[in-house]
C-alpha positions as CSV (number, residue, x, y, z in Angstrom):
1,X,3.9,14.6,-4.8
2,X,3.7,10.5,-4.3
3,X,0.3,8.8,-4.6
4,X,-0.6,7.0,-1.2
5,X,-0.1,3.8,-1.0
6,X,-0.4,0.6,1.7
7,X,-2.2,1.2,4.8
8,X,-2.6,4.5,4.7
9,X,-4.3,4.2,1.2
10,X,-6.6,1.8,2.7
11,X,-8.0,4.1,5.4
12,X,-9.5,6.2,3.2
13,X,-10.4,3.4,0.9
14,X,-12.7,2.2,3.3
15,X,-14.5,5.2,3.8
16,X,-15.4,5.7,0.3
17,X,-16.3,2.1,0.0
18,X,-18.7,3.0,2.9
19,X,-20.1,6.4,1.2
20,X,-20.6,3.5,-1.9
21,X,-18.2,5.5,-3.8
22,X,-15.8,3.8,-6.4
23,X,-12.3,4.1,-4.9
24,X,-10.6,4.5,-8.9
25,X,-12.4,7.8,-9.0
26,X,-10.4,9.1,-6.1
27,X,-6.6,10.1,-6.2
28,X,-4.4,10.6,-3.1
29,X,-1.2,12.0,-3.1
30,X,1.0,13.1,-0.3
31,X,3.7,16.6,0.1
32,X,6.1,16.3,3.0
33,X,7.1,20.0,4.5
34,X,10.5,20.6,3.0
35,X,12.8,20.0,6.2
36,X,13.1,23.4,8.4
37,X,9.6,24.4,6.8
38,X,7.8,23.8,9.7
39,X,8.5,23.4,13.6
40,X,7.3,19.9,13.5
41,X,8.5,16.9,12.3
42,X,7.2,14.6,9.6
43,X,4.7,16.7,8.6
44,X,2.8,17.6,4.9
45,X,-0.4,17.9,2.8
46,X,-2.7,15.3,1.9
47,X,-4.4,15.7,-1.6
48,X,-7.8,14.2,-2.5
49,X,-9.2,14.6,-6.1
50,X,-12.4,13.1,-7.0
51,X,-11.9,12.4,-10.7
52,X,-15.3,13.2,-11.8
53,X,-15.8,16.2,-10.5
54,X,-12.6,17.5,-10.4
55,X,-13.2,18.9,-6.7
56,X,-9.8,18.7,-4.7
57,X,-9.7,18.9,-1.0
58,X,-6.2,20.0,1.0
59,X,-5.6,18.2,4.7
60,X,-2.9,18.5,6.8
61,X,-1.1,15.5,7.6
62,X,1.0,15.0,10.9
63,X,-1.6,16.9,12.7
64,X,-4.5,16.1,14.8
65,X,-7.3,14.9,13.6
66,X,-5.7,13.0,10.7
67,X,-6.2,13.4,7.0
68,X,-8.9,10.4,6.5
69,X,-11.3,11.5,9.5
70,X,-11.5,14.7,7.9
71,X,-11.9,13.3,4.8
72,X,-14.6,11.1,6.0
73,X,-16.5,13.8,7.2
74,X,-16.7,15.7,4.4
75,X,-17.6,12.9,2.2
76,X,-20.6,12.3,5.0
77,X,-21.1,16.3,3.9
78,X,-21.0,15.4,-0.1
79,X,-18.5,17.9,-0.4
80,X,-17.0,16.2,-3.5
81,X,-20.8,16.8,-5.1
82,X,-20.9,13.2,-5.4
């Protein structure tokens, strides 16, 4: 697993800015499919820890909707118990 970085980093930065969140207490990391795994093509799991709580959430990335609308939904839901 790779932490997320870049762009991609910073969409779901600014939703936990916007849930006035601190964005340290949140790591990202990123699985690709091992090649062959899956019928489609640059596809993975996105992992989101919230530090304090230890709550981890799994999103499928390469699919529709992507990883950081989901995530901003459940952090609208306080799924992390924040």
């Amino acid at each position: 697993m790779s932490l997320i970085l870049g762009r991609e980093r910073a969409l779901f930065d600014r939703h936990i800015v916007e849930a006035d969140l601190n964005v340290d207490d949140f790591e990202i990391t990123k699985e690709r499919d091992a090649p062959g795994a899956t019928k489609l093509i640059g596809t993975g799991k996105v992992t989101v820890t919230y530090k304090p709580t230890r709550i981890a959430r799994h999103y499928r990335d390469g699919a529709f909707p992507p990883p950081h609308v989901e995530f901003k939904r459940e952090l609208k839901e306080d799924i992390f118990k924040t």
